[in-house]
N, C-alpha and C positions, 0 to 999 in steps of 0.2 A: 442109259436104259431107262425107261420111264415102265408106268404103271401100265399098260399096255400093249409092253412089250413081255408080260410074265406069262401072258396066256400060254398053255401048250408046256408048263412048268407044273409038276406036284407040289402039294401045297408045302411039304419039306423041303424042296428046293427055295421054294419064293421067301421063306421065314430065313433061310439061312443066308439070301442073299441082301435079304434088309437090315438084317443086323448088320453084315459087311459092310454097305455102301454107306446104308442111314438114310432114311426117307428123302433127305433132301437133295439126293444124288436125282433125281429126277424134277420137276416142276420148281423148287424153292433152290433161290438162289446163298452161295455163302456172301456173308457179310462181313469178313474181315479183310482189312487195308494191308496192301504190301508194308513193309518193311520200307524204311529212310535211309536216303543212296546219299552217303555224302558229308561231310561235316556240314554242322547246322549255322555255324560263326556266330553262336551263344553262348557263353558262360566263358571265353577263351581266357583261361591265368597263366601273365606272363611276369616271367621273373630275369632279373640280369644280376649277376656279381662280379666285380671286377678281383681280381688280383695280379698284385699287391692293390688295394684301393687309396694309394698315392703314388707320385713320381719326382722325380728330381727333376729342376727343374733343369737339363743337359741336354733335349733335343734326340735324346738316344735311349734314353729307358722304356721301357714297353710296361704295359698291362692287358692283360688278357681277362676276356670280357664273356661269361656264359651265359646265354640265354638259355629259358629252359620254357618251351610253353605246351599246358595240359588244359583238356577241356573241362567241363565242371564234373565231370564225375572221378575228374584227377588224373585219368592217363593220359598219354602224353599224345601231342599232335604230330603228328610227319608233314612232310612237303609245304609249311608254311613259309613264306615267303617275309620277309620284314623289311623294310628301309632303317639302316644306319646311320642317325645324322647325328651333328652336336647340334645342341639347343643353345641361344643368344649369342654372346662374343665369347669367341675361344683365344687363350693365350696362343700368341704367333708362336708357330711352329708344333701345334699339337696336328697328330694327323691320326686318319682311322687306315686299317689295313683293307677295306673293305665296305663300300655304301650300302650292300646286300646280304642277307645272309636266307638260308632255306633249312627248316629246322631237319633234322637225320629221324632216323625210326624211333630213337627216344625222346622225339619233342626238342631235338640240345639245338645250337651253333655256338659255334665261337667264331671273334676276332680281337682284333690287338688295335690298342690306343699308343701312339708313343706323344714320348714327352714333349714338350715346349722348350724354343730355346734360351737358353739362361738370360736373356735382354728382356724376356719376354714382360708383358703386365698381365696379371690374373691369377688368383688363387685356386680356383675349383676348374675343372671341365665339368660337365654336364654331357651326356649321351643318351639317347632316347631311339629308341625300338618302335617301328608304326607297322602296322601288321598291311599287307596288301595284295589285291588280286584273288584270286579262286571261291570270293563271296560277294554278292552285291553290296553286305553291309559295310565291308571293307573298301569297297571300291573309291578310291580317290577321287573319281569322274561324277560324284554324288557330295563332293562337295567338303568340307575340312573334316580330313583325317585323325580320331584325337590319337594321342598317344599314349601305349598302354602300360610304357614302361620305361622308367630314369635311371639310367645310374651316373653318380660321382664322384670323380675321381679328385681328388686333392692334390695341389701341385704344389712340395717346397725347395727351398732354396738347394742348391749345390755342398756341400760340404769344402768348396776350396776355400773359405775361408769366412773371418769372423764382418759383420757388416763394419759399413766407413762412419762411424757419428760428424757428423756434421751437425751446425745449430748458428744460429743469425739472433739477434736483441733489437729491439726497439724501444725507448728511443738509446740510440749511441750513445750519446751524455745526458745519462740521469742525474734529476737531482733527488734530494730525502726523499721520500715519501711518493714520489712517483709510480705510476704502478708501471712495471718492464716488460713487453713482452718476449718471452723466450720460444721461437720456431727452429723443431729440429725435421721438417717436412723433407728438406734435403739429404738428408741421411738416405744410404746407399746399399743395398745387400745384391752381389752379384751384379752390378751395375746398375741395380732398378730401383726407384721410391721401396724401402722397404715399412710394408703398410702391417706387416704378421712382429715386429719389432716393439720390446718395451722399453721405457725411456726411463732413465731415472736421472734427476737433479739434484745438485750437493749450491747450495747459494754461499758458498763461502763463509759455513758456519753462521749462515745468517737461515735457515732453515731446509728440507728439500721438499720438493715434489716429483710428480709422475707425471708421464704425458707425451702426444708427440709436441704439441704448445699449450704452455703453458706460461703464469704472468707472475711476480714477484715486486714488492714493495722494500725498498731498502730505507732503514730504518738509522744509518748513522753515516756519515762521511768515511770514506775511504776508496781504496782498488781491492776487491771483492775478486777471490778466482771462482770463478763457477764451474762445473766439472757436470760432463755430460757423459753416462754410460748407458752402452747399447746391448740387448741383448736379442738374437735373433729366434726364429720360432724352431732351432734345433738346439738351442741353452748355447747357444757360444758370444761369448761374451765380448765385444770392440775395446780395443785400444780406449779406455777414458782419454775426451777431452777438455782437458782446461782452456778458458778464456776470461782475460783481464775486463771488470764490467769498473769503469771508474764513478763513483758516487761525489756529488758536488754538495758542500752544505747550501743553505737559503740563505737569505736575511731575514730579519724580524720583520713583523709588518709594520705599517706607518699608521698610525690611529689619525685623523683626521674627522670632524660634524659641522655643520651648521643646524643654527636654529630658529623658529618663526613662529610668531612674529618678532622681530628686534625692531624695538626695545620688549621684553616680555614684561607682560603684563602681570601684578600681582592679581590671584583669585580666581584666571583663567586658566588656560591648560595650554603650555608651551610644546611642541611637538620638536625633537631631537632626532637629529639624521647623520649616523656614520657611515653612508652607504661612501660615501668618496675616501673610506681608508681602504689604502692597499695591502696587497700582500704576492709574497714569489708567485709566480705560474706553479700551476699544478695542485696548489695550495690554496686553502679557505681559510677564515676567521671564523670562527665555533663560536666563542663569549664576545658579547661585548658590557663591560660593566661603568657603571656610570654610578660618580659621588656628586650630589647636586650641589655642595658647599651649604648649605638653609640648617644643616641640621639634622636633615631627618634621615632616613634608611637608605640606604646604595641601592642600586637595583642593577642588574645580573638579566641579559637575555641573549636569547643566538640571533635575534634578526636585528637588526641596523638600527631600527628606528623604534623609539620609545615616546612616551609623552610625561610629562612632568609640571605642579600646579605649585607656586609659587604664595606662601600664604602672605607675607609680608614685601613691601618694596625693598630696594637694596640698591644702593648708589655708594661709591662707582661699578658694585656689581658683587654676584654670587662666583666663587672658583670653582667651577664643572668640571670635575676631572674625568675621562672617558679613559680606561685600559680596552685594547683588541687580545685578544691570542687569538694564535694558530692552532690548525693542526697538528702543529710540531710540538706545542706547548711554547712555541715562543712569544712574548708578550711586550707593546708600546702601551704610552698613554701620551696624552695631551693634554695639556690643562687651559683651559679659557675662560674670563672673565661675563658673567653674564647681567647687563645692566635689567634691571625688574623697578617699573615702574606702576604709580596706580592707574596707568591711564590719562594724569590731567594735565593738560601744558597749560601753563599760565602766562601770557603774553599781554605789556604795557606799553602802550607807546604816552608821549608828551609832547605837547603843542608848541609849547616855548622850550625853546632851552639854546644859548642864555637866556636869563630871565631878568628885570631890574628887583630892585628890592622893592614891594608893595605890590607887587606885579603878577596878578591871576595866572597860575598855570594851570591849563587842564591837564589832566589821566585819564590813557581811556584804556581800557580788560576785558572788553567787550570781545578781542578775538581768542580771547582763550577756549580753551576746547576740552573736550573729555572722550577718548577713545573708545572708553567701553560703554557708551551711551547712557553715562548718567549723566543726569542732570547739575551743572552748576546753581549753586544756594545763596552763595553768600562771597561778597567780595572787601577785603580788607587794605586799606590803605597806609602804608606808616609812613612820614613823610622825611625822618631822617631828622627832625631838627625839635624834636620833643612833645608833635602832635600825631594826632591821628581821625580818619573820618573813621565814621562810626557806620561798623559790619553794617551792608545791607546786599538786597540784592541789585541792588545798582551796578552796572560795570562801569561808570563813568566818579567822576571826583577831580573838585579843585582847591586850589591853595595858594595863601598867598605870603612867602618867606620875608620875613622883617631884618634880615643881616644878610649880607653878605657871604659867599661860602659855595662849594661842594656838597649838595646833600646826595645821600641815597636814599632813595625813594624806592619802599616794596610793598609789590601787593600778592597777598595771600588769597589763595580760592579755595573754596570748600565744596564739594560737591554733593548727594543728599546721604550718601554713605558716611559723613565725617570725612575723607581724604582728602587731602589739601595739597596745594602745588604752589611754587614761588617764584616771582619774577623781580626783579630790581632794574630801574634806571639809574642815571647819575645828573643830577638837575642841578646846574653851575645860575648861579646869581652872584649879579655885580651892583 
């Protein structure tokens, strides 16, 4: 009825019918929106609980699985629809009672997970709830589904019985100080790798450890029992097993060096190498110590090669005695002679020899030499028979023997340090 239509009304009717209606029952429209027809697929909390939330693992145990899903103001949703699947690798033989489920007027479903069969590998299942259909946001056909809800289930061993210890060594025949390894990987619970399994190791009184592998150093000769205990992830404890590990002693090392330059020079630096001593496999040489016979301080290092300065010459030589140890503490030496020179070769030849008596021999020193580049100074002549030329730096010199005889003939060189060097011939006159 509009404003129009009141005419032919007293004005006590038309007041009493405006209050009823309200002005806007005529000309002015209402402005409020129906009501929302429908779940909105916003705020949707889904929840799953299993019980028991583990299984044996026998292929025949069950768990029963509650879904319960409420919208965001917390009551519960009806006719929701879900996919039941497991998520990644499921132990063989685990099964669902059901790929579907539709929630009831309190928002609930259930279904049943059964167990995996006792060969099987895997410790958890995973189950996971995907809501679908009756909303576009859930709609599959829009592209990946997430998931809104996991449950897991725990899967252990059977109770028939305790696991099989098993365990393998590397190497077979050790010697000292080798390091061993111990794999107990093969070890068995219900027929399968058991991975939920703790290890313990007895080394035959030579220490333990934990572990599925684990390595050990045997520290003396003998047959070592080693004893593996297993314990599964229900506390039942395997049969300990022993196994005979036989340990082999070593040999000592071999100390062995050379040295360079030979002949070593006094007042230079001689360089010493024991890289060529040996020692067993598997084993090192830690010290190498070194007595240089001069005198002075031993010297002690872990690497092979040293260097050492000689202050004085030494003919027929300094005794260098080199000790090695091991590892083991086992210890060689060798001892070698080391000839230390100043560097100068004195070399004479003679012209004549035999010679008559009155009869000029020449000497000649001319190829003597100095190693360490110093300079020859002065060259000395004895002639064996009660003379001598007089020092110069000449390398040349002659003589002439009045008897008869065997002389020895020596010349001395001196270089600009004071070092000298000796040569002799033997110069026959008749």
């Amino acid at each position: 009825m509009c404003i129009n239509d009141l005419r032919g009304l007293t004005a006590r009717a038309v007041i009493a019918l405006l209050v009823f209606v309200g002005a806007a029952a005529c000309s002015l429209e209402n402005q409020d929106q129906p009501a929302l027809s429908g779940p909105s697929g916003l705020g949707l909390n889904v929840t799953m609980t299993a019980t028991p939330d583990q299984l044996t693992r026998d292929g025949e145990s069950q768990s029963m699985v509650r879904l319960t899903a409420r919208d965001a103001k917390g009551d519960p949703v009806g006719g929701r629809s879900f996919a039941i699947t497991f998520s990644s690798s499921v132990p063989d033989g685990a099964a669902l009672s059901q790929s579907s489920v539709v929630t009831d007027s309190r928002g609930t479903a259930t279904f049943a997970v059964t167990a995996p069969i006792p060969a099987s590998i895997g410790n958890t299942i995973n189950v996971d709830a995907t809501p679908v259909g009756t909303n576009a946001d859930n709609d599959p056909s829009r592209g990946t589904v997430p998931v809104f809800n996991r449950v897991a289930i725990r899967v252990v061993p059977t109770n028939g019985g305790p696991a099989v210890a098993q365990f393998s060594f590397n190497p077979a025949a050790p010697v000292i100080g080798q390091l061993v390894t111990f794999d107990a990987s093969v070890t068995a619970d219900e027929g399968v790798p058991c991975t939920t399994c703790t290890f313990a190791w007895d080394f035959g009184g030579e220490g333990t450890a934990s572990g599925r592998v684990v390595t050990h150093a045997f520290t003396a000769a003998g047959n070592y029992e080693v004893t593996l205990n297993v314990t599964d992830s229900t506390g039942t404890k395997s049969v300990p097993l022993p196994r005979t590990v036989t340990v082999t002693a070593v040999g000592p090392p071999i100390a062995a060096f050379t040295f360079a330059p030979s002949p070593a020079f006094a007042g230079q630096t001689t360089t010493f190498d024991a890289s060529t001593s040996a020692v067993s496999t598997n084993h090192r040489i830690v010290t190498y110590a070194w007595n240089w016979g001069d005198g002075s301080s031993s010297t002690t290092t872990s690497a092979p090669t040293v260097q050492h300065t000689y202050a004085q010459p030494g003919s027929p030589g300094y005794a260098v005695t080199l000790t090695v140890t091991d590892d083991l503490g086992q210890s060689a030496n060798v001892v070698k002679p080391i000839t230390v020179t100043n560097g100068l070769t004195a070399n004479l030849t003679q012209a004549t020899s035999p010679a008559n008596i009155g009869q000029t021999v020449q000497y000649d020193g001319s190829t003597s030499t100095s190693s360490t580049g110093t300079r020859i100074t002065n060259y000395n002549f004895d002639f064996g028979d009660g003379t001598t030329a007089q020092s110069s730096a000449t390398a040349t010199a002659k003589h002439e023997f009045l008897a008869t005889g065997t002389y020895t003939v020596t010349l001395t060189i001196t270089d600009e340090k004071g070092q000298t060097a000796i040569k002799t011939v033997q110069t026959v006159v008749q």
